[in-house]
C-alpha positions as CSV (number, residue, x, y, z in Angstrom):
1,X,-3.7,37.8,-56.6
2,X,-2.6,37.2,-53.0
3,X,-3.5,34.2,-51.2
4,X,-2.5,34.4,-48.1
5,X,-6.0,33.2,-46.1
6,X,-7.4,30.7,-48.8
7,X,-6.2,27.3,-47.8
8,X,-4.5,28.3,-44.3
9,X,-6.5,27.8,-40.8
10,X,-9.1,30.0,-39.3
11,X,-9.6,31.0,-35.8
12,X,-12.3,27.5,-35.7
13,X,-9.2,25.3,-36.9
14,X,-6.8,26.5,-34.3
15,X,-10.3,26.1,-31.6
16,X,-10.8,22.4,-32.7
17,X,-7.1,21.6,-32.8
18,X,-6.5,23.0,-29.3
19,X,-9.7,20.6,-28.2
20,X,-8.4,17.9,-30.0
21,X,-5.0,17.7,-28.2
22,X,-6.9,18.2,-24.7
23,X,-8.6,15.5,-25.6
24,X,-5.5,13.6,-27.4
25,X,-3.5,14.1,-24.1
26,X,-6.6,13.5,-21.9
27,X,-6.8,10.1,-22.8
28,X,-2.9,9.5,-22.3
29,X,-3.1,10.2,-18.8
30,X,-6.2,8.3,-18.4
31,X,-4.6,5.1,-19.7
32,X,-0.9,5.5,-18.3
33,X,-3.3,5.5,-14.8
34,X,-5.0,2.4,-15.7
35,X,-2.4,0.9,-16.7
36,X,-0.1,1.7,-12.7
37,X,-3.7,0.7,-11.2
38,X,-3.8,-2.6,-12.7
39,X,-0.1,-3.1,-12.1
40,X,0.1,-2.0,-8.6
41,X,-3.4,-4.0,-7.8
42,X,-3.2,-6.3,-4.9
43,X,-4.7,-9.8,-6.3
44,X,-8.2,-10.7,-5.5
45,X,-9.5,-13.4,-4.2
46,X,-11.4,-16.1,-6.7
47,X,-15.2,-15.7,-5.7
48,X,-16.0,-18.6,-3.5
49,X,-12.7,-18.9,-1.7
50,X,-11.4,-16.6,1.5
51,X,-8.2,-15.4,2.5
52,X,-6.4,-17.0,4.7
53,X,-7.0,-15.6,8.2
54,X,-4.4,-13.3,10.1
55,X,-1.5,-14.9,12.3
56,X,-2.4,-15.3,15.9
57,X,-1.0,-12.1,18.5
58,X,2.1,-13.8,20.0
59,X,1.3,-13.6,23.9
60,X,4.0,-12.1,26.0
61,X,4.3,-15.2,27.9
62,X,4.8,-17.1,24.6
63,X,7.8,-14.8,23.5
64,X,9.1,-14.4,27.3
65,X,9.2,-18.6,27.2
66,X,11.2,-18.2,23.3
67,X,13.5,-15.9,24.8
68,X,14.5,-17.8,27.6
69,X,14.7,-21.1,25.1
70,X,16.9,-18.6,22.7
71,X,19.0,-18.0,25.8
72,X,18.6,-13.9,25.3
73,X,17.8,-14.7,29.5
74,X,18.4,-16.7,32.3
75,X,16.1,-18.5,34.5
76,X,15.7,-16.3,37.6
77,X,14.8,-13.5,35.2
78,X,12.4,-15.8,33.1
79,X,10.8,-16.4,36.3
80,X,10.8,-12.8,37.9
81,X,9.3,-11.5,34.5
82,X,6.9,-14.1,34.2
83,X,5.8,-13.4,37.4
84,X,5.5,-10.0,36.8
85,X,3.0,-10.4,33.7
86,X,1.3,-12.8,35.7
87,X,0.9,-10.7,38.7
88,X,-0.6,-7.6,35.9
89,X,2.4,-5.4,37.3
90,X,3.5,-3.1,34.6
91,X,5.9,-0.9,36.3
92,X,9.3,-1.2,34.5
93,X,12.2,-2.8,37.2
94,X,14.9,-2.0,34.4
């Protein structure tokens, strides 16, 4: 007596086995991305309170006047340049 198919896997054993690691590894990925997504989030806001709003646009008067107080320039070119943006001039004078 030969019993080479009686307790061994048919061709439906191999089918559900081949689903079953689809699924297996399926789920793997789904919950390694979960897992990045929830670490990567950005926080969110409590419900009832607001971010705080974006700085202000620094004015190129405003950072001409800090460079002159930095002493990056002088004060003939702090005035020429500030003349210039006040004038609406934008050619370059190098």
């Amino acid at each position: 007596m030969t019993y080479w198919n009686d307790h061994g896997m048919n061709g439906w054993g191999f089918g559900l086995m081949a689903v079953g690691m689809l699924l297996f590894w399926g789920l793997v990925v789904v919950a390694v991305v979960l897992v990045v997504r929830h670490l990567v989030q950005t926080p969110q806001h409590p419900q009832g309170t607001h971010p705080s709003p974006p700085p202000e646009r620094v004015q190129p008067e405003q950072l001409l006047a800090v460079r002159f107080a930095r002493g990056e320039i002088d004060a003939d070119e702090y005035r020429h340049r500030l003349e210039v943006l006040r004038s609406g001039d934008s050619s370059p004078t190098g």
